[in-house]
C-alpha positions as CSV (number, residue, x, y, z in Angstrom):
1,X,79.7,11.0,-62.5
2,X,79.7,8.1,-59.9
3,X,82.9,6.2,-59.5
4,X,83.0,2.7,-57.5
5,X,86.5,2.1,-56.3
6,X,87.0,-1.7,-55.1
7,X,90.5,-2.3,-53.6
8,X,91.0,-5.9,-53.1
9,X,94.8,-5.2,-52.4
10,X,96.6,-2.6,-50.7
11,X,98.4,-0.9,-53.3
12,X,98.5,3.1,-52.4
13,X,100.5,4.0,-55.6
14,X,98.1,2.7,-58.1
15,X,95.3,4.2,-55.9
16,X,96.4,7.5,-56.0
17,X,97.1,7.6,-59.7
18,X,93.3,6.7,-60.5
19,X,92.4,9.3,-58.1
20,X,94.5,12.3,-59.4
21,X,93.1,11.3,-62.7
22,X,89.1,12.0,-61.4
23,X,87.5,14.9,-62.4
24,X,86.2,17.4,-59.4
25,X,82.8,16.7,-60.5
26,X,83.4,13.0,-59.3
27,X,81.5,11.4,-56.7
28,X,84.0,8.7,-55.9
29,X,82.2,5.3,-53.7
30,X,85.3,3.2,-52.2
31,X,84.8,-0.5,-50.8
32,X,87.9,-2.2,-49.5
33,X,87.8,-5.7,-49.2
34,X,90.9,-6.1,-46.7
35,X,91.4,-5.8,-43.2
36,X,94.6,-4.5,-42.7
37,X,94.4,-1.5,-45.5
38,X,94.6,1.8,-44.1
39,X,91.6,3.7,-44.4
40,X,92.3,6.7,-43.1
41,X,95.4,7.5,-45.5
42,X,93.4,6.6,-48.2
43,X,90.6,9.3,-46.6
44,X,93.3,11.7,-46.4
45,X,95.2,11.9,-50.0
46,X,90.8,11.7,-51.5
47,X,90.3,14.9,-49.4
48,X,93.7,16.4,-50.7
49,X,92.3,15.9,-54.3
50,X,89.2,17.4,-53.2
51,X,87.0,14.8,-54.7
52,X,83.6,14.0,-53.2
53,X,83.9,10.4,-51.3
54,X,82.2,7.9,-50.1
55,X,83.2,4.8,-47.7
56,X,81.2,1.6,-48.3
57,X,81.8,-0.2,-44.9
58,X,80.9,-3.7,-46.1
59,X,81.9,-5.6,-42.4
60,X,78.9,-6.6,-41.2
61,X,77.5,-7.3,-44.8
62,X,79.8,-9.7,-45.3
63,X,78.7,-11.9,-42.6
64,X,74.9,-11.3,-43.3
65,X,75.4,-11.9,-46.9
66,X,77.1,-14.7,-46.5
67,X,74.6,-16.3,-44.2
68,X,71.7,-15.7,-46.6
69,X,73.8,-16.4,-49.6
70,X,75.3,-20.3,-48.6
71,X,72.5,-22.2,-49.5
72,X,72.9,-20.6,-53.0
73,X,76.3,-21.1,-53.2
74,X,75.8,-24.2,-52.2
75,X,73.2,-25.8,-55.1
76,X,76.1,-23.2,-57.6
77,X,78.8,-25.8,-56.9
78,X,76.7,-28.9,-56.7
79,X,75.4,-28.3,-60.4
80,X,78.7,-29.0,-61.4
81,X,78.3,-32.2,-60.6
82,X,76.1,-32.2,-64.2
83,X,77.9,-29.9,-66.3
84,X,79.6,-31.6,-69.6
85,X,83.2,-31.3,-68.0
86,X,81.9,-33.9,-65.1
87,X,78.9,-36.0,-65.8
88,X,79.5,-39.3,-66.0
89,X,83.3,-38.8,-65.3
90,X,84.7,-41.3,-63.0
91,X,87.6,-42.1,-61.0
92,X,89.1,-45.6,-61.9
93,X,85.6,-46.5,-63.1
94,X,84.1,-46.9,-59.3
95,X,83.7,-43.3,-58.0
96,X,82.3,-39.8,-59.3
97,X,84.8,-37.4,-60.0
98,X,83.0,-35.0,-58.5
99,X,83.1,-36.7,-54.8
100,X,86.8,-36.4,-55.2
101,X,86.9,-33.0,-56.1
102,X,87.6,-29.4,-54.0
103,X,84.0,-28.0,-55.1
104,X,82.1,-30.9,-53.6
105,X,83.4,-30.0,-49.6
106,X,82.0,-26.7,-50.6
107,X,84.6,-25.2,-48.3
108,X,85.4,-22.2,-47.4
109,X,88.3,-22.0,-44.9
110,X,91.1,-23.1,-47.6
111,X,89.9,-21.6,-50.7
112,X,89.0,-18.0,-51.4
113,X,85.9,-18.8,-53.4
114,X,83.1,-18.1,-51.5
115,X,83.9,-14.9,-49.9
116,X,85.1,-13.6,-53.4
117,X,81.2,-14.8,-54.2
118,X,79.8,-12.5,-51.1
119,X,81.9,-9.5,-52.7
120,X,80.9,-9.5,-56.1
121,X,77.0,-9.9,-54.7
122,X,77.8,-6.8,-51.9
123,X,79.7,-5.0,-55.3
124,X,76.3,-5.6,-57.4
125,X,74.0,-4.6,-54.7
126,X,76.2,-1.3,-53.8
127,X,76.2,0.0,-57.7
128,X,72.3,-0.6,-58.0
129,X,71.8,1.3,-54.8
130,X,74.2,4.2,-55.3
131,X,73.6,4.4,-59.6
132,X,76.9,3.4,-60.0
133,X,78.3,4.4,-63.9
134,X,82.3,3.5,-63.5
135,X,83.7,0.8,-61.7
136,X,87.8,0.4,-60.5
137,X,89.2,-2.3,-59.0
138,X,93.1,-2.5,-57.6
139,X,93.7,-6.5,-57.7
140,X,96.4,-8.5,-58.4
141,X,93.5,-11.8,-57.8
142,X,93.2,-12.7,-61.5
143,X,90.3,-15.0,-60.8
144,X,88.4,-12.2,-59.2
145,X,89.2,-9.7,-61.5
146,X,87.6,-12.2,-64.5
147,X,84.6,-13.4,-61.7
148,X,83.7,-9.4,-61.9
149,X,84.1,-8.2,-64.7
150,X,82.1,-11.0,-66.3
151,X,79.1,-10.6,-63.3
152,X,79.2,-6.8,-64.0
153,X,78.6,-7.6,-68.2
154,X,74.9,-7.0,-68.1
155,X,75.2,-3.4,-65.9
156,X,76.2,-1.4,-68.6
157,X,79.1,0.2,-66.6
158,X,82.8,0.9,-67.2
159,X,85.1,-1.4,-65.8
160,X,88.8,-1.1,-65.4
161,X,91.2,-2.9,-63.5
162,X,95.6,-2.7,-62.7
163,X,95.9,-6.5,-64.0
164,X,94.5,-8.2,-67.5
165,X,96.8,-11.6,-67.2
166,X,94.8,-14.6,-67.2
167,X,95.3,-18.3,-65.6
168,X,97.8,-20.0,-67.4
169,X,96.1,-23.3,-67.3
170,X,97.0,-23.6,-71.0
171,X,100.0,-23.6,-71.0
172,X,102.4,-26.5,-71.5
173,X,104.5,-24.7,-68.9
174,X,101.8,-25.1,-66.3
175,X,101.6,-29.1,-67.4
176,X,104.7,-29.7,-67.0
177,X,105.1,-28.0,-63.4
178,X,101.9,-30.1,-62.6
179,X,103.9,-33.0,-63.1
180,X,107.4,-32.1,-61.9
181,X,106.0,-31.6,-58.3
182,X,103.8,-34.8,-58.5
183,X,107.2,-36.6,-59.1
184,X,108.7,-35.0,-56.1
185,X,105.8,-36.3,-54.1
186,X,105.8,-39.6,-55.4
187,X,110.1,-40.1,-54.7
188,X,108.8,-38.7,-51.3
189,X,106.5,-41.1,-50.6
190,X,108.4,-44.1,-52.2
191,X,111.3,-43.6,-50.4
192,X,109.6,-42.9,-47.1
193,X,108.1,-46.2,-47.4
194,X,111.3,-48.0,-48.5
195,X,112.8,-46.6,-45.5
196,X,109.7,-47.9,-43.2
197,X,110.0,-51.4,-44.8
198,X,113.5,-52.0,-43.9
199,X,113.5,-50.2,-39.9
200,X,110.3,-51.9,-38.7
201,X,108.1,-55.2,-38.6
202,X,104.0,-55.0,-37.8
203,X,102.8,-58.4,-39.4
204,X,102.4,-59.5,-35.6
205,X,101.0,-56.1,-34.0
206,X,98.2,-56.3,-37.4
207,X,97.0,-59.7,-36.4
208,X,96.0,-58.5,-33.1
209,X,93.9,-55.9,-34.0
210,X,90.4,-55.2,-33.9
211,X,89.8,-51.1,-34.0
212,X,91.9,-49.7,-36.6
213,X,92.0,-45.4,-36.1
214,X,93.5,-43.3,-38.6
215,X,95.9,-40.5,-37.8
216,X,97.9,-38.0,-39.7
217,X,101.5,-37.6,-37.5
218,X,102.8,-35.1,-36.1
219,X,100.3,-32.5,-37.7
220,X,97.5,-33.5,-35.6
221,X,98.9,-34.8,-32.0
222,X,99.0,-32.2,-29.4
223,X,101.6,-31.3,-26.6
224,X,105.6,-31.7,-26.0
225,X,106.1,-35.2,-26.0
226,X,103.2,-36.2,-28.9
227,X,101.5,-38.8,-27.1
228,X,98.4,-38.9,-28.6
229,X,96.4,-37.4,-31.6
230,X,94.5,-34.2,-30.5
231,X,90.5,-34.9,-32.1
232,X,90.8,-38.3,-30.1
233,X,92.1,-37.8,-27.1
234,X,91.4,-41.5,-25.4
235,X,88.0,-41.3,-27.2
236,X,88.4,-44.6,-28.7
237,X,89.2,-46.5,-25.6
238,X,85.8,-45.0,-23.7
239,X,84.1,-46.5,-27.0
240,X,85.5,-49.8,-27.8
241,X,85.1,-52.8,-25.3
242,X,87.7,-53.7,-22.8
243,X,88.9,-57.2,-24.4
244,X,89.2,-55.6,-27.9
245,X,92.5,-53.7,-28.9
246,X,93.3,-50.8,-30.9
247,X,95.9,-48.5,-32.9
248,X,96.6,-45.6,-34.6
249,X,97.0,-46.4,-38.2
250,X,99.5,-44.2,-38.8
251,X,100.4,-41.7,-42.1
252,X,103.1,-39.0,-41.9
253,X,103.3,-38.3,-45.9
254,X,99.6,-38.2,-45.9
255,X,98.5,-36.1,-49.2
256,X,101.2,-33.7,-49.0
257,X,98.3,-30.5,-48.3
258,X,96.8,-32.1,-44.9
259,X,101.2,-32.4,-44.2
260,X,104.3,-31.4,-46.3
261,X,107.2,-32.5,-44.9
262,X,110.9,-33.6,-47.1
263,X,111.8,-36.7,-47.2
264,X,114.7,-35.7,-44.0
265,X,112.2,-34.0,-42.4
266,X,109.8,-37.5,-42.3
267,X,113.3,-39.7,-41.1
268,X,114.1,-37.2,-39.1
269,X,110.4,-36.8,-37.1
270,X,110.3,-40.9,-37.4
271,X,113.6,-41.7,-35.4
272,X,112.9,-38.4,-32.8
273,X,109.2,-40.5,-31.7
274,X,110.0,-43.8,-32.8
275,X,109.0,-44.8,-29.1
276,X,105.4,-43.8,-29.7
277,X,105.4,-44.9,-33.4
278,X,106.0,-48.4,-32.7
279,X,103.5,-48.7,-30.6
280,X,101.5,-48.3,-33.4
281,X,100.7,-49.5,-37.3
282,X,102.7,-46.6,-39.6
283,X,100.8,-47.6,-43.2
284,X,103.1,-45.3,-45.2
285,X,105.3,-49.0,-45.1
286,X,102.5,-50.3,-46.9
287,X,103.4,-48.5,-50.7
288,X,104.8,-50.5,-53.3
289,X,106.7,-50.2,-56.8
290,X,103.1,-51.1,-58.3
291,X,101.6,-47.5,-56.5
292,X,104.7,-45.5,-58.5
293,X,103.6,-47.0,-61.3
294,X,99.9,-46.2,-60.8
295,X,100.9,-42.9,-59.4
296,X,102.5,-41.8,-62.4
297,X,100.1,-42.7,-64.9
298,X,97.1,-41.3,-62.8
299,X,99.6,-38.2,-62.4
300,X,99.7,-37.6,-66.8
301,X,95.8,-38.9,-67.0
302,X,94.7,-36.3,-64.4
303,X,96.4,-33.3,-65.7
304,X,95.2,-33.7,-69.2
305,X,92.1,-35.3,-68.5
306,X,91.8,-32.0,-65.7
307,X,93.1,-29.4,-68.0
308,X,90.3,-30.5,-70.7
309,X,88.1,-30.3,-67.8
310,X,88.9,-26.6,-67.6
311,X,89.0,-25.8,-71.1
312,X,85.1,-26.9,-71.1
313,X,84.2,-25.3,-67.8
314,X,85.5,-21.6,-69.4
315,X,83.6,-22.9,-73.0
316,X,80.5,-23.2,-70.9
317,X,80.0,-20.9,-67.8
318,X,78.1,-21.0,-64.7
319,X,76.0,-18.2,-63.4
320,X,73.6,-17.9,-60.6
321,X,70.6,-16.1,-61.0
322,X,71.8,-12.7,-60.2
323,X,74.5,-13.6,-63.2
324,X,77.5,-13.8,-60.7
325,X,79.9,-16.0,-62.7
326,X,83.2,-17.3,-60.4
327,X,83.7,-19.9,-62.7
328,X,87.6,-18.9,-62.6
329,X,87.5,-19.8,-59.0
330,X,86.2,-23.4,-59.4
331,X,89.0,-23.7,-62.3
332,X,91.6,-23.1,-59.8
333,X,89.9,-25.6,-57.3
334,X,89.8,-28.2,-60.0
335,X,93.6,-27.6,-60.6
336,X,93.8,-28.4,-57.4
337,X,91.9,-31.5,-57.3
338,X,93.4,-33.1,-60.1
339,X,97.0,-33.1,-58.9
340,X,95.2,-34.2,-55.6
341,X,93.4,-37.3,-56.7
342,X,96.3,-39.7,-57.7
343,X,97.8,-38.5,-54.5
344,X,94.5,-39.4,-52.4
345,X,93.8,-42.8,-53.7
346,X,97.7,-43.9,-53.0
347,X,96.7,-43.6,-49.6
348,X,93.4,-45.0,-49.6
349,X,95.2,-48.2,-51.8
350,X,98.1,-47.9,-48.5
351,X,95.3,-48.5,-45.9
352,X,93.2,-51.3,-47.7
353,X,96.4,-53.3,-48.0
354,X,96.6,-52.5,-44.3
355,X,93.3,-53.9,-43.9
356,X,94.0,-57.1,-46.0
357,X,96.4,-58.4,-43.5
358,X,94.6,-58.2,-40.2
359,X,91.6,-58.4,-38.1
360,X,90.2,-54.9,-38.1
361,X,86.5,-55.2,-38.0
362,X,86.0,-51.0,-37.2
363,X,88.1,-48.0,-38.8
364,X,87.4,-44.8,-37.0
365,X,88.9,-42.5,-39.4
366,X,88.6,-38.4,-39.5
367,X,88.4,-35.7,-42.3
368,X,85.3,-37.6,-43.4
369,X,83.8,-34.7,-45.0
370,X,87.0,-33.8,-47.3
371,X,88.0,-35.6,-50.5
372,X,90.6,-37.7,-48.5
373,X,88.0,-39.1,-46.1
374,X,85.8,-39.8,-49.1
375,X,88.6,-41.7,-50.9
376,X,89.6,-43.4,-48.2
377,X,85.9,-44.8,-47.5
378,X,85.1,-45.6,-50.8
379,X,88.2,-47.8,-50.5
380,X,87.8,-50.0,-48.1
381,X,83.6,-50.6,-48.7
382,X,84.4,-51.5,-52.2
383,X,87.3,-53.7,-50.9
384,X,85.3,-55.0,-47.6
385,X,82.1,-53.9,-46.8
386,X,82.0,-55.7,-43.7
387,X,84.2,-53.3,-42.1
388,X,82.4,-50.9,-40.3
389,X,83.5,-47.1,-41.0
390,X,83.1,-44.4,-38.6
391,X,83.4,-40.7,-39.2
392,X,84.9,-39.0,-36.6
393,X,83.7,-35.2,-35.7
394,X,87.4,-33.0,-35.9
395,X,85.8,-29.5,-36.0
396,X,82.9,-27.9,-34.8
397,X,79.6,-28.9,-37.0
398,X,77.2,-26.1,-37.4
399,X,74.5,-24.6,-40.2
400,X,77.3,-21.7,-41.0
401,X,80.0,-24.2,-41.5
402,X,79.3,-24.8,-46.0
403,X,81.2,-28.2,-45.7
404,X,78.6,-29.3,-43.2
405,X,76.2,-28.5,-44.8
406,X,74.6,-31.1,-47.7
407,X,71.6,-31.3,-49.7
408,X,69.9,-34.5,-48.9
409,X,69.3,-35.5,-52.7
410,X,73.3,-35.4,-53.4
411,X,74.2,-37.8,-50.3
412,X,71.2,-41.0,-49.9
413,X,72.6,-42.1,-47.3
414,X,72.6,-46.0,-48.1
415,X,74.5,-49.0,-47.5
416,X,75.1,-49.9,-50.9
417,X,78.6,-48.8,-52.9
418,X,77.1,-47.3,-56.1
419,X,79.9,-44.2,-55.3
420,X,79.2,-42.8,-58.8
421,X,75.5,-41.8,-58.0
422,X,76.2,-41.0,-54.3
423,X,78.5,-39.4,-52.4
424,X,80.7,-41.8,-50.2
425,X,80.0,-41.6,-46.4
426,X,81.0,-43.5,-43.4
427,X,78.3,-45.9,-41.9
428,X,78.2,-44.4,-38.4
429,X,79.4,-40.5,-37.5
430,X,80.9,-39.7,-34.2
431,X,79.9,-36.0,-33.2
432,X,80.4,-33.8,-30.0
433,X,77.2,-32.3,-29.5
434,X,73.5,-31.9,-30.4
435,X,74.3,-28.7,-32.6
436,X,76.2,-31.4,-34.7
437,X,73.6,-34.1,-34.5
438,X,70.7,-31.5,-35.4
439,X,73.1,-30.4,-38.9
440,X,73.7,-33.1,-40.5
441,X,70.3,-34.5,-40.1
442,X,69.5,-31.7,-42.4
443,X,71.7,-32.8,-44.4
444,X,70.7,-36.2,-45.0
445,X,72.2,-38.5,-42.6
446,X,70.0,-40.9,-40.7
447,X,69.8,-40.2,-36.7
448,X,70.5,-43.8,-36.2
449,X,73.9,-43.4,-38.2
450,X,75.1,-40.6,-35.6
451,X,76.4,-41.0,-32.5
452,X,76.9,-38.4,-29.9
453,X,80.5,-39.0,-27.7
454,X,82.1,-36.3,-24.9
455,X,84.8,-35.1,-26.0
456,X,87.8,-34.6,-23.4
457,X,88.6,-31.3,-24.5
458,X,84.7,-30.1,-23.6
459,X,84.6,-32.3,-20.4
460,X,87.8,-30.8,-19.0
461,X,86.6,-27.2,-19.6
462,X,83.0,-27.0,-19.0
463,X,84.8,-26.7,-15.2
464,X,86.9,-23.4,-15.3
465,X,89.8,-23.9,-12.8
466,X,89.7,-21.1,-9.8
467,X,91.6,-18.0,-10.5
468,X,94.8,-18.0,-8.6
469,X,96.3,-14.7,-9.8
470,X,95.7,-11.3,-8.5
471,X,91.8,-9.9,-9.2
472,X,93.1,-6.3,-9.8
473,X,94.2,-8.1,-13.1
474,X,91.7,-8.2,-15.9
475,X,92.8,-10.7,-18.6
476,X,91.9,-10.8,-21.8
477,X,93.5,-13.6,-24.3
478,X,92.9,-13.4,-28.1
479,X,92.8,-17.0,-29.7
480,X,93.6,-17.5,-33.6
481,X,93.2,-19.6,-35.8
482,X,95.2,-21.5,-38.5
483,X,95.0,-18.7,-40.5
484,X,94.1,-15.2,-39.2
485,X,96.8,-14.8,-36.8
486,X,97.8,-11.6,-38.0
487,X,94.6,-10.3,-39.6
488,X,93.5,-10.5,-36.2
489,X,96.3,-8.6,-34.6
490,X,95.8,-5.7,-37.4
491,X,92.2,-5.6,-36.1
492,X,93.0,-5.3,-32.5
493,X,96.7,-3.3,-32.8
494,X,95.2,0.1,-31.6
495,X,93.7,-1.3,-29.1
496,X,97.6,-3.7,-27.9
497,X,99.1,0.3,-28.1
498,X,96.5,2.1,-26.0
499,X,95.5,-0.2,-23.4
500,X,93.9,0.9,-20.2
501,X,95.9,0.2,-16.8
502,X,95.3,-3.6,-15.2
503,X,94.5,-4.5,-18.2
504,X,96.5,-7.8,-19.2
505,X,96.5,-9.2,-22.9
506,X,97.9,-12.2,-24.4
507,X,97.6,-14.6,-27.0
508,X,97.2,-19.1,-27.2
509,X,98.1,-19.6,-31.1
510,X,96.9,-22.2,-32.6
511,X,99.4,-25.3,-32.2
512,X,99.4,-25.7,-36.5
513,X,99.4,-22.0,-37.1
514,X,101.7,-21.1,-40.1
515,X,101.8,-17.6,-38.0
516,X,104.1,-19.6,-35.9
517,X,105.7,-18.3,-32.1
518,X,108.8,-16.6,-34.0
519,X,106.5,-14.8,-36.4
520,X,103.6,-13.1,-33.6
521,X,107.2,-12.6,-31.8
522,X,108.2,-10.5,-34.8
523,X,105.1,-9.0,-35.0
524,X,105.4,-7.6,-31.3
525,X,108.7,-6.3,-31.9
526,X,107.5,-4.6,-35.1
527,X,104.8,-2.6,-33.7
528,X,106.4,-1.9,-30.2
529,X,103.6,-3.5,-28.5
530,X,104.4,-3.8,-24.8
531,X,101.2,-5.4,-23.8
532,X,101.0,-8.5,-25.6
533,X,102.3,-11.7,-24.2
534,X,102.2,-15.6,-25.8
535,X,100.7,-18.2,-23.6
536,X,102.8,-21.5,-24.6
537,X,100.7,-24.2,-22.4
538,X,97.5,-25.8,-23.2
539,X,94.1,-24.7,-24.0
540,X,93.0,-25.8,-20.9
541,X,95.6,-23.9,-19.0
542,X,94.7,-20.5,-21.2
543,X,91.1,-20.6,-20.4
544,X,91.4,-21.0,-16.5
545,X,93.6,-17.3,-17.1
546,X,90.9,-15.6,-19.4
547,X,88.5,-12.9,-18.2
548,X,87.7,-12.3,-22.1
549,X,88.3,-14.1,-24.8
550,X,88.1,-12.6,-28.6
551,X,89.1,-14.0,-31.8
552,X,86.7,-15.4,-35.0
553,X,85.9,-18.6,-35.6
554,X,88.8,-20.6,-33.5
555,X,86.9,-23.7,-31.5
556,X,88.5,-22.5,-28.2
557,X,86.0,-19.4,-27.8
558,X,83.1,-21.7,-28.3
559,X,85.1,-23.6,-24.7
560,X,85.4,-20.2,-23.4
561,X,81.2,-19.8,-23.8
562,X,80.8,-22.5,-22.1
563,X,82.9,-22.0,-19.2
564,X,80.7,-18.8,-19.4
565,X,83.5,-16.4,-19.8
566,X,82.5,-13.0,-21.9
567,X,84.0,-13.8,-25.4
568,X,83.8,-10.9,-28.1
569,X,83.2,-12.8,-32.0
570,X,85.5,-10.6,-34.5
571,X,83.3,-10.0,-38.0
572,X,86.0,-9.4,-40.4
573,X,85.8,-7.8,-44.2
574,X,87.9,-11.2,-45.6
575,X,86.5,-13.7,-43.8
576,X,82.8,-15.4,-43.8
577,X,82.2,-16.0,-39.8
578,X,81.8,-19.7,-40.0
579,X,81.3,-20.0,-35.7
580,X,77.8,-21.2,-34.2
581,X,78.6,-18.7,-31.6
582,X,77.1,-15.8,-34.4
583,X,73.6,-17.5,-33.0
584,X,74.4,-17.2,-29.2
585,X,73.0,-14.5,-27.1
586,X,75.4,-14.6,-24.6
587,X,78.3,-13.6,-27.2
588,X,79.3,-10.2,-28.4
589,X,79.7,-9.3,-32.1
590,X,82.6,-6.5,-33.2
591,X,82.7,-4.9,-36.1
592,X,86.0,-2.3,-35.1
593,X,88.5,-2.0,-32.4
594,X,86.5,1.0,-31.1
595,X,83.8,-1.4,-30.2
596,X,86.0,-4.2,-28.7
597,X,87.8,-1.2,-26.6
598,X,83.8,-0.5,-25.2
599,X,83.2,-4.5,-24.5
600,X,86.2,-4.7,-22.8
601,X,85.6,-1.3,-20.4
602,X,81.8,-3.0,-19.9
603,X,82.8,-6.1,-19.1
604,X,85.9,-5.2,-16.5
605,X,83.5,-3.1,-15.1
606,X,81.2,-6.4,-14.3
607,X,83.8,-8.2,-13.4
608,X,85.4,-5.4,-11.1
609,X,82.0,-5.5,-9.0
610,X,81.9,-9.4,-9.2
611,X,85.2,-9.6,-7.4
């Protein structure tokens, strides 16, 4: 008998009990599908039992798979775009739904979807290759318990899982939690906006202007005093022409996922910077009783009108042609969508009333690429197409990256505004490098559309400053991400607690982390690590201290390459490695801390005979 255990979550107890229930005969297969689970426990109690085992180690699969797999993935999301629940389906009569939808950015850093889809294609190809007859999984992930058990229908096999709840999309529960927290947003955004009307005046400031920039405050302005929005950085003033002026058009309630802040919190953080804010335009002023209305009945259309949507998605299923259905996944991403939409539009309908009272003849706006950058596009063409709208590059743009990544057929780049047969793009793109310019003419967009611009933040680090600290001192400075703060720290931990001598590690989080400074401090304390400290100035200042950088897909490696300082690229069970740097020679892969312990001897020992 051949047993495939899948542990998606790290539950020990139920684990044990489907073990001490296998028969001696029992050649048990395990893949975990986690990071931070301890393997060598598990290995342990199996080997107590006495039962034949078998670790799958799926790490570097998961980045191979999912490299070869995107493209399929890809074309699975974008024929929803003609499935019954969506063709033809509009959004107030002048956009596709689809464009407007989660599915359609096809990404991959918010939503578990596609690395779910790598796991259930690694889980069929492991069971045809080791003649797999029973299949286990440990989950609490309902959508991925339904996603595999409905991919695994045509194998034949036993399946059996610890959870057999399903979504509650159904319920009237769910609706009416849907729309409890869409009137929280919308008293939120109201009142913000009252509060705007009454402390400040712009008509003047409006009249002036003739580059309008978007901005999302304080989530995305860097440094102490929030001078200035980070993916900018003074780019707009190297672009525009000396005798034409600019601002930031300003939104702090935004779409309340981009942000979420209370309404105190959004007084509060106005009055604190008020000195920078009126310097610019803040278009949350610009809501009205008219957008409460709107919202709310957009709010009850959506959910039912979404919920519907659902119901026929699950009537009718989507498979690829290896049968893998996550259909359950892209019903969660349309939940998500739908209580999203109204919520998008109420700012695109804030910025075109922006527009309609001044001179702006360019919006430089970022986020293209996401449903609120579409919205926000489609807006102000349909309103005024002789504003000129131009995508701004706020990430790294590379073949890896799925919301990059387009099939030229679904975008026709055209000049018209027929948004219900084509997806809504800027006129012109703004992008860093010719990595960026090379991807999205794949994808469709014409080269005289795309613009390549410097950013600061490469042009102040393609110089690394001179080392003033002792040589003896080998440096080596991990840098998250948003996310994978402490999936990363898990990785590395045995090698924080058995460090060699002269060896100095710290960390640069990510300034929007949710794994904020309190947290890693936590984390240290937890784990008695002595040899771990937090950098708290700029990204700048961190790479003129690295000797090594390590981390997975966080854009400051990618400065650390090119200030040619050895950087190790972390390949991780839970994650598909979105980085460009996967393609570089001159960067090292790790699949294990054993590994990253060998880099890190080799490359001391070149740097030790360097200096």
């Amino acid at each position: 008998m051949r047993k495939l255990l899948i542990i998606d979550k790290a539950d020990y107890r139920t684990c044990e009990l489907f073990i001490r229930e296998l028969p001696e005969e029992t050649l048990l297969y395990t893949m975990i599908t986690i990071d931070d689970f301890d393997r060598a426990r598990l290995n342990e109690y199996i080997t107590k039992c006495g039962i034949k085992h078998h670790l799958l180690n799926i790490t570097g699969k998961v980045d191979k798979f999912g490299y070869e797999l995107r493209y399929k993935y890809i074309n699975y999301l974008d024929a929803l775009r003609y499935h019954p629940a969506m063709i033809n389906r509009t959004v107030e009569g002048k956009v596709g739904y689809y464009w407007l939808t989660e599915m359609s950015t096809h990404r991959s850093d918010l939503y578990g979807t596609f690395i779910k889809y790598i796991h259930i294609h690694i889980i069929l190809h492991a069971i045809q290759e080791n003649q797999i007859d029973a299949c286990f999984l440990v989950s609490e992930n309902i959508n991925f318990i339904d996603s595999l058990r409905r991919s695994l229908a045509s194998y034949r096999i036993d399946f059996n899982t610890t959870k057999t709840s399903v979504p509650d999309y159904w319920t009237i529960k769910s609706w009416l939690r849907d729309f409890y927290f869409q009137l929280i947003w919308a008293f939120r955004t109201s009142t913000f906006g009252l509060y705007l009307k009454s402390a400040i005046s712009i008509k003047s400031k409006l009249e002036e202007l003739n580059w309008g920039v978007y901005s999302v405050f304080p989530h995305l302005w860097r440094g102490s005093k929030l001078q200035d929005d980070d993916k900018y950085r003074g780019i707009i003033e190297k672009q525009k022409p000396n005798n034409e002026s600019s601002a930031y058009l300003i939104s702090m309630v935004s779409d309340g996922y981009i942000q979420n802040m209370r309404i105190a919190e959004l007084i509060r953080c106005y009055r604190a910077n008020r000195t920078v804010l009126d310097r610019h335009v803040m278009i949350d002023k610009f809501s009205t009783l008219y957008d409460v209305f709107k919202f709310t009945m957009q709010a009850i259309y959506y959910i039912v009108i979404g919920h519907w949507m659902n119901y026929l998605l699950n009537r009718k299923r989507i498979t690829d042609d290896n049968g893998v259905d996550i259909t359950a996944f892209l019903m969660e991403q349309n939940h998500v969508s739908y209580l999203r939409i109204p919520r998008i539009l109420w700012e695109a309908r804030k910025i075109e009333r922006c527009l309609r009272i001044c001179s702006i003849k360019k919006f430089v706006y970022y986020l293209y690429e996401w449903t609120l950058g579409r919205a926000i596009n489609a807006r102000i063409k349909l309103s005024n197409q002789n504003i000129l709208t131009i995508g701004m590059q706020h990430g790294p743009i590379n073949k890896r990256r799925l919301y990059n990544v387009h099939h030229p057929e679904r975008l026709k780049f055209q000049q018209d505004t027929d948004y219900c047969h084509h997806m809504p793009h800027p006129d012109e793109l703004w992008v860093e490098d010719q990595q960026a310019l090379e991807t999205l003419l794949e994808s469709g967009y014409p080269k005289s559309a795309i613009k390549i611009i410097q950013s600061q933040r490469k042009v102040k680090s393609i110089i690394r400053e001179s080392r003033s600290a002792d040589y003896n001192e080998f440096r080596v400075v991990i840098y998250p991400t948003l996310w994978d703060v402490k999936p990363v720290l898990d990785f590395l931990l045995e090698f924080l607690n058995t460090r060699e001598q002269n060896i100095k590690v710290f960390i640069k989080p990510h300034p929007r982390s949710t794994f904020t400074i309190e947290n890693i401090q936590h984390y240290i304390n937890e784990h008695h690590i002595r040899n771990l400290e937090i950098i708290h100035g700029t990204m700048e200042e961190a790479l003129a201290m690295t000797d090594l950088a390590i981390g997975t897909i966080s854009s400051a490696l990618e400065e650390a390459a090119n200030c040619r300082i050895p950087v190790a690229l972390i390949s991780m069970v839970e994650r598909y490695n979105e980085s460009s740097l996967f393609d570089r020679n001159d960067v090292t892969v790790i699949q294990s801390d054993d590994e990253f312990a060998t880099f890190v001897a080799q490359t001391r020992y070149v740097y030790e005979l360097n200096n």
